[in-house]
C-alpha positions, -999 to 999 in steps of 0.1 A, spaced: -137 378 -328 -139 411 -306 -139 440 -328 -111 450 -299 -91 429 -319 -100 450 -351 -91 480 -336 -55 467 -318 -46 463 -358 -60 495 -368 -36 511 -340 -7 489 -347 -10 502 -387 -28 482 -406 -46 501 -432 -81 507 -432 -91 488 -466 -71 459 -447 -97 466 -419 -127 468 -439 -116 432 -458 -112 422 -417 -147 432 -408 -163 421 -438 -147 382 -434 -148 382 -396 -172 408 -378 -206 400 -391 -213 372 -360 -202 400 -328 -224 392 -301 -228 430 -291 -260 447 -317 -236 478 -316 -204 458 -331 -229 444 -356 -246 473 -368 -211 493 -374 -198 466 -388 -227 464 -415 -222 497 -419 -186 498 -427 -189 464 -448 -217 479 -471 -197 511 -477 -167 492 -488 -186 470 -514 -208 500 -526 -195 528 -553 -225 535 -573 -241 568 -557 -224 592 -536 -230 590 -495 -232 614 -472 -197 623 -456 -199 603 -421 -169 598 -394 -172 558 -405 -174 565 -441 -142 588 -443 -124 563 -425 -131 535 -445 -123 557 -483 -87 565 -474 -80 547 -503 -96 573 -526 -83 605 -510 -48 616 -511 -40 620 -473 -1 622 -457 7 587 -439 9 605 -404 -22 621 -411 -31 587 -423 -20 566 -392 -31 595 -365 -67 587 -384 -65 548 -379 -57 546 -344 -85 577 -335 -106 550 -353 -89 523 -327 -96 542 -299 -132 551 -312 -142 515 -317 -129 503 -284 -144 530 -265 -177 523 -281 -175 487 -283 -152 471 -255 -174 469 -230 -214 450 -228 -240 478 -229 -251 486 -204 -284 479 -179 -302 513 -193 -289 502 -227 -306 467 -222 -337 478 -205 -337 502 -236 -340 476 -262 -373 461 -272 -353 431 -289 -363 400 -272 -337 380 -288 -304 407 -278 -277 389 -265 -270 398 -234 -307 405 -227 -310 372 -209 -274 378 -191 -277 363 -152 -255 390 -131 -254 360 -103 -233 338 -129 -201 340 -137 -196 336 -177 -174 314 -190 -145 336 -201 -145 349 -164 -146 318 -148 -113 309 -170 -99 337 -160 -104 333 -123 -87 297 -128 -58 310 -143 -54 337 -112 -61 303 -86 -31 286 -103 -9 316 -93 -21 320 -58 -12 280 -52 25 292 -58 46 290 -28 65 320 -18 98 297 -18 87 288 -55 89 327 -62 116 335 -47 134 298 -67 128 319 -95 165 339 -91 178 319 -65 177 282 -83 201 272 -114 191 260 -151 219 237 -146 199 213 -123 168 210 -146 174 176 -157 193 166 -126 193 123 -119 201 108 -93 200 75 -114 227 75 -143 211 49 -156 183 74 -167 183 89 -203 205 115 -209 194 153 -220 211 159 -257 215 194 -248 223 216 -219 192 239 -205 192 270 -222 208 294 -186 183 318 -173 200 350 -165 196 368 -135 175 395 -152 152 370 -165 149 357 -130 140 386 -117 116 398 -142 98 366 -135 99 371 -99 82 402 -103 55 389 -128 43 361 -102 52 381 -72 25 412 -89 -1 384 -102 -3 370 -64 -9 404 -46 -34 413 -73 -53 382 -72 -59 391 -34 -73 426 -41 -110 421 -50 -108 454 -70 -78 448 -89 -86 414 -97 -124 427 -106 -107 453 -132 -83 424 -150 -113 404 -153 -132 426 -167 -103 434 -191 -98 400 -199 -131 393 -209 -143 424 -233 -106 431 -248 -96 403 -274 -59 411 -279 -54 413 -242 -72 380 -236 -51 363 -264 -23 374 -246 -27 362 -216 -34 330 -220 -5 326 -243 18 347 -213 1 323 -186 9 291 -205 48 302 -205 45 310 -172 32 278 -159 57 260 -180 87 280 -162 72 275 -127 74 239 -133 108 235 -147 121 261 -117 104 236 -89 123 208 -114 157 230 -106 149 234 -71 148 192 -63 176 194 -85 199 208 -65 188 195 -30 194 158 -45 227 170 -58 238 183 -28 223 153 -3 250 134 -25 277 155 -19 268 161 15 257 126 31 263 128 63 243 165 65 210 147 53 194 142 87 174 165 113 183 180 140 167 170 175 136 162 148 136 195 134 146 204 97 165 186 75 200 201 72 202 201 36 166 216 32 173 245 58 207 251 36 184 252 3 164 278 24 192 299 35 205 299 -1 173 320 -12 185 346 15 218 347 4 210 351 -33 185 377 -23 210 399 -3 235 391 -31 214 403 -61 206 436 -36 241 445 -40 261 470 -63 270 460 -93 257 424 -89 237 422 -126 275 434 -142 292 404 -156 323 393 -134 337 370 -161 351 373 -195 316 364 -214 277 364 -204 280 330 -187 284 352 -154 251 365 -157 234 331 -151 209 333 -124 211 313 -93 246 317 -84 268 338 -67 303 346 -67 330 343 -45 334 381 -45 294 387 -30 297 363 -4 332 383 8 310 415 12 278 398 30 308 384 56 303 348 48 342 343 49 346 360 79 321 331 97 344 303 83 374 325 94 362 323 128 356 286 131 385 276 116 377 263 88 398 283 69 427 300 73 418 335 50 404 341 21 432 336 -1 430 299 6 388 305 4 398 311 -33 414 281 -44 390 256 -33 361 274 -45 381 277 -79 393 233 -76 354 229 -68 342 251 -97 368 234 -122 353 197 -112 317 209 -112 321 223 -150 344 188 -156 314 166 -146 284 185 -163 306 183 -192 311 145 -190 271 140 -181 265 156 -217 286 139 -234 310 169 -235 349 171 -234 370 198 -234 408 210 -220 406 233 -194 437 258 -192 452 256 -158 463 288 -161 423 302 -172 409 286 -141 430 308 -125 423 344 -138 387 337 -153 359 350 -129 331 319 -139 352 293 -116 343 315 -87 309 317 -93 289 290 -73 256 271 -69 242 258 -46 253 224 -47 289 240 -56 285 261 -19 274 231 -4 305 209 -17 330 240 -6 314 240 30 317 202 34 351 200 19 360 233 47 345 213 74 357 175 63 392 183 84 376 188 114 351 163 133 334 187 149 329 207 126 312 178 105 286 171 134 254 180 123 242 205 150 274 225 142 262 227 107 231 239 110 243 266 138 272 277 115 244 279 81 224 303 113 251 325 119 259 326 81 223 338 74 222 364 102 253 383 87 242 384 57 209 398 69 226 425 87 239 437 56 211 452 44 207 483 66 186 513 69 151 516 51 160 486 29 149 459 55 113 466 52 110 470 16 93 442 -6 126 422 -22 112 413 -55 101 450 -60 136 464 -50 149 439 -75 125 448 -105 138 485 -99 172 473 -100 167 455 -131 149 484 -147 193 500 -152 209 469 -160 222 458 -195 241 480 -221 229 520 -225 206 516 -254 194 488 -237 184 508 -206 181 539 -224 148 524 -239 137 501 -210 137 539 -188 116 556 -215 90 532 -208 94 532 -173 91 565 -170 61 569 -191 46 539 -163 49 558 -137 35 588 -153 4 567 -155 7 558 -123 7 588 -108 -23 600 -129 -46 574 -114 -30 586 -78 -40 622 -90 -76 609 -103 -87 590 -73 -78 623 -51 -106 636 -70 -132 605 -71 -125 608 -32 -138 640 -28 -171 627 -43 -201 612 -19 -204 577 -18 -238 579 -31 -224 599 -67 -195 568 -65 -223 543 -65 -243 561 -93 -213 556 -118 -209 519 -112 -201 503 -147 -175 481 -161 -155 509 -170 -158 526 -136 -151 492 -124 -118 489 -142 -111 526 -131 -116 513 -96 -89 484 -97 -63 513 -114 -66 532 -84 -65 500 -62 -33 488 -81 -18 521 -87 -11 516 -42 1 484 -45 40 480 -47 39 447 -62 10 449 -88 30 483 -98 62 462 -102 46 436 -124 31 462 -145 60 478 -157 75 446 -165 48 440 -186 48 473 -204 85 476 -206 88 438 -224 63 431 -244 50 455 -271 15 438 -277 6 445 -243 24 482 -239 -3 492 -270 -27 479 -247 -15 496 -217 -14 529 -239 -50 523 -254 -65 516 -215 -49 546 -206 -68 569 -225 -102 550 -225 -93 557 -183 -81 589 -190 -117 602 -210 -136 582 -179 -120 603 -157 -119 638 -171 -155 634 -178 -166 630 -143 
């Protein structure tokens, strides 16, 4: 294993005769003469107390054990060994280091620059697999419901034991952001240069990524799962709108469509991560209440053709349609419970709709009137409906990337400790992020000849921060990262000041 792996335990606390056990079990085979040689080093002066040695930066690491040290003194030590051992060994050596060595045999003496190596080409594959995602399968990631996962047509079919574990809106758009910020990266040849070069020479962060991209795959699939869900859910409800138009889109499909705007504008406005109902259920992603489609104006479009008579009257059939909705999912798992008449009418959740619930309220609105059930009528009402609630968003808003003025938005939401500690690490984000804005200000003031001359994999990766540090999305997707998961924020932290001494140096 990498000895980056050795040192992401030294920094996370593990003590140093841990360490020494670590490296003398599992760091003799390191491909890199460097890693070896230290190693060796460290391995023979654990095992060795008979004569005294020379006090050395390795050796008064590795004899903690024998002096009486405070534990911060103890744990500043470790992770200045951390950041020592990945600065010296993260990376290959380099071409002078190679040409340097008289070692026929080294390693990476043979290495064809012309080839990609194995860990890079895996790398690369896992990128590809994000670039073949759709924009409407990102944007299905807050915009389509848990409920349809498992979705049949044919009752016959096996029935799921258990309902889908609800993915809240938060989650949605955290996701959102993560395959939004993986896309636009992939597509920057020096951003996507930096994380592979990260992902090759840094174990932890390799280890974590595949395990991150395996969930992520596994999500993608069950959202796209959601997604036919609900279009064959509402082509059931809605039989007579399954059909094009003068052989353009299908009805139902430009209503799925339209759904992803509405959620979009929906989510964009205040207060729309707060619960609405008396318990979390009202935070499930993928639906929206009765309450957000009155402030994009959606009522006031059925107002206008009739279809309703105001908004009071809006109300209770959303509420009747809710209440059979949660009566039928109920029966499908083999569920049964009483439903308070008096609850449907004061509890926020039977307001809340999905699509297929939207889809069943606009059918029932338009089932009084024949017109109003022709097809062409449908589809220019669903137009109308999607302008309005475009409209909405006003001012420098409408040309702002959606997912990244989500991911902000998300940043506040939850209870104060919650976002209390979720803004301490933003905050400390963008503090990087406007370092490596500061930094490349100074690399551009440099000739393109001295930029050449400092090629490396380390300049390399220095290069994609200053790439990414511009881009909106990649920025977004970042933060996520380091505000969620802890394993990869000590990464972050660790990259930062291996950045940081490239950079002050130059």
């Amino acid at each position: 294993m990498s000895v980056l792996f050795f040192a992401s335990l030294l920094y996370c606390g593990v003590s140093e005769t841990a360490f020494a056990l670590v490296v003398e079990h599992g760091g003799r085979g390191h491909p890199s003469l460097r890693v070896t040689n230290y190693c060796r080093r460290a391995d023979k002066h654990h095992r060795t107390s008979s004569s005294p040695q020379p006090p050395t930066a390795a050796s008064s690491l590795f004899s903690s054990a024998s002096n009486t040290v405070s534990e911060t003194s103890r744990i500043t030590k470790t992770k200045d060994m951390a950041l020592q051992l990945m600065v010296e060994n993260a990376m290959p050596p380099t071409n002078n280091e190679l040409h340097d060595s008289n070692d026929a045999n080294h390693p990476l003496g043979n290495y064809d620059e012309d080839q990609r190596t194995p860990v890079e080409s895996e790398f690369l594959s896992l990128t590809s697999t994000f670039r073949s995602y759709s924009e409407q399968d990102i944007q299905s990631l807050t915009t389509a419901s848990t409920r349809y996962l498992h979705y049949q047509e044919d009752d016959s079919q096996p029935r799921k034991p258990k309902r889908p574990r609800r993915r809240s809106k938060e989650e949605g758009i955290r996701y959102r952001t993560l395959y939004s910020g993986v896309q636009a990266a992939s597509l920057e040849p020096k951003i996507l240069r930096a994380f592979t070069i990260l992902f090759e020479d840094y174990a932890p962060i390799r280890l974590a990524g595949r395990r991150i991209y395996k969930h992520l795959n596994t999500v993608m699939e069950e959202v796209r799962e959601e997604r036919m869900g609900e279009i064959t859910r509402a082509r059931e409800i809605c039989p007579n709108w399954d059909r094009r138009v003068d052989g353009g889109e299908n009805v139902i499909e430009y209503a799925r469509n339209f759904w992803d705007t509405l959620m979009d504008e929906a989510l964009l406005l205040d207060h729309s991560l707060e619960p609405v109902a008396k318990d979390e259920e009202s935070q499930e992603g993928g639906v929206i209440s009765l309450y957000q489609l009155i402030h994009l104006g959606i009522d006031k479009v059925l107002i206008q053709d009739g279809l309703v008579n105001n908004t009071a009257e809006l109300e209770c059939i959303v509420r009747q349609i809710a209440l059979e909705d949660v009566v039928e999912f109920e029966k499908h798992y083999n569920q049964k419970k009483e439903h308070d008449l008096q609850e449907v009418q004061d509890d926020g959740k039977y307001l809340e709709m999905t699509f297929a619930i939207f889809m069943k309220m606009l059918y029932q609105c338009t089932s009084l009137q024949k017109q109003s059930q022709n097809v062409s009528h449908v589809l220019i009402m669903l137009q109308e409906m999607e302008k309005v609630a475009l409209d909405h968003r006003i001012g420098d808003l409408q040309d702002q990337d959606t997912s990244t003025l989500l991911a902000a938005k998300a940043v506040l939401s939850g209870s104060n400790s919650k976002c209390k500690k979720r803004q301490k690490y933003s905050n400390r984000f963008d503090e990087y992020v406007s370092k490596f804005n500061l930094w490349e200000q100074k690399f551009l003031r440099n000739s393109n000849a001295e930029m050449e001359e400092q090629q490396s994999r380390r300049f390399e990766i220095l290069l994609g921060c200053f790439v990414g540090a511009r881009n909106e999305k990649n920025v977004a997707a970042l933060k996520i990262v380091y505000m969620d998961y802890t394993a990869l924020r000590l990464g972050g932290d660790l990259i930062f000041q291996l950045m940081s001494k490239i950079a002050n140096n130059y």
